[in-house]
N, C-alpha and C positions, 0 to 999 in steps of 0.2 A: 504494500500500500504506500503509494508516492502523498509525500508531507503537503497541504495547499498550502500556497501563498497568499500575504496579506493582499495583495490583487484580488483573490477571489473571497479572503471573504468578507473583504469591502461590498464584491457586487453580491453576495449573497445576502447583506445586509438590505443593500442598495433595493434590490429584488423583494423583499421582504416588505420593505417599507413601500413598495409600489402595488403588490398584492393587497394589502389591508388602505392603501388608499383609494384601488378600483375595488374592493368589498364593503367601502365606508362610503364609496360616492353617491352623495344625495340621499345618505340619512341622516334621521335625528338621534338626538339620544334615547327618548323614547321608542324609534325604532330598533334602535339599536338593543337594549334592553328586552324589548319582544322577539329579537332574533338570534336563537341558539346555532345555528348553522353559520353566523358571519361573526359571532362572540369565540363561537369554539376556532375559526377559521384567524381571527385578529389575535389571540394569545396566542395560538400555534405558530403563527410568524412573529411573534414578539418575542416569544422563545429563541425564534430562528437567531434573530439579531442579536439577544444577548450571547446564547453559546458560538455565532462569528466572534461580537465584539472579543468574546474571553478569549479568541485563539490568537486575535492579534500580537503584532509584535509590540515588547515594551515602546520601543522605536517609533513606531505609526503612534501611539495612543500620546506617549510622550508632546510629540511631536505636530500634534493635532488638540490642545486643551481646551479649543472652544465645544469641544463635542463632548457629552455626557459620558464616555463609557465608561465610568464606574457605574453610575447608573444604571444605564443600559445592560450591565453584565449582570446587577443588583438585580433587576426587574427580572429576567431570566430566572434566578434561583425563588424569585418567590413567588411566581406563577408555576414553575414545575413541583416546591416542597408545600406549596396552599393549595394548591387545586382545589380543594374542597372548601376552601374560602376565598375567591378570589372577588377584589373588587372591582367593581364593573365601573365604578362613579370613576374609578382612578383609571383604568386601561380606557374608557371614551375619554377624557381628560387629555391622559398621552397621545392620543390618533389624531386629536384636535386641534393642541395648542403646542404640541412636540416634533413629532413625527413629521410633517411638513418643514420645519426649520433642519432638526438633523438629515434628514436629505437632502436639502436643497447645499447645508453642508458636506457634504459625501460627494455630491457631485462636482463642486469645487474641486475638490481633494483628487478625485480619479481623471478631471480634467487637465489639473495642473501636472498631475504625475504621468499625465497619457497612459492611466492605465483603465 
């Protein structure tokens, strides 16, 4: 099994963050709230991004402080060890007023590095 690179799992993040904003497009939070199929769909790629963010290199994360990943790796472990309590108010919250910025950051970052 070949090691990936912080290349890919930029764009796994990247991709992540692009699926839950085409499964978030033109709802409410009340919709959102009524829909287990795009709830269970927005954690599962919210997972995604935390375990990329964790495999990053010190180097990239360093190197990059405007971007949350401690956070981002934080939110990871407490969506996969709460499942059974997870809150909804705080993951629409994140999709909201987060997840648009940390992208729009990423793709800076993959621009400038032409990766």
């Amino acid at each position: 099994m070949s090691e990936r690179s912080n290349r890919e799992y930029l764009h796994d993040i990247q991709e992540a963050s692009r699926r839950i904003a085409t499964y978030t497009a033109g709802m409410t939070e009340q919709t959102f709230w009524e829909d287990s199929k795009t709830q269970d769909a927005v954690i599962r790629n919210l997972e995604i991004i935390g375990e990329a963010t964790k495999n990053l290199t010190n180097e990239v994360r360093e190197r990059y402080p405007e971007i949350p990943w401690k956070s981002m790796a934080g939110l990871r472990d407490r969506l996969i060890h709460n499942y059974f309590g997870v809150n909804l108010d705080i993951v629409w919250q994140i999709v909201v007023q987060e997840l648009t910025k940390v992208s729009s950051q990423l793709e800076i970052i993959l621009n400038e590095n032409n990766l």
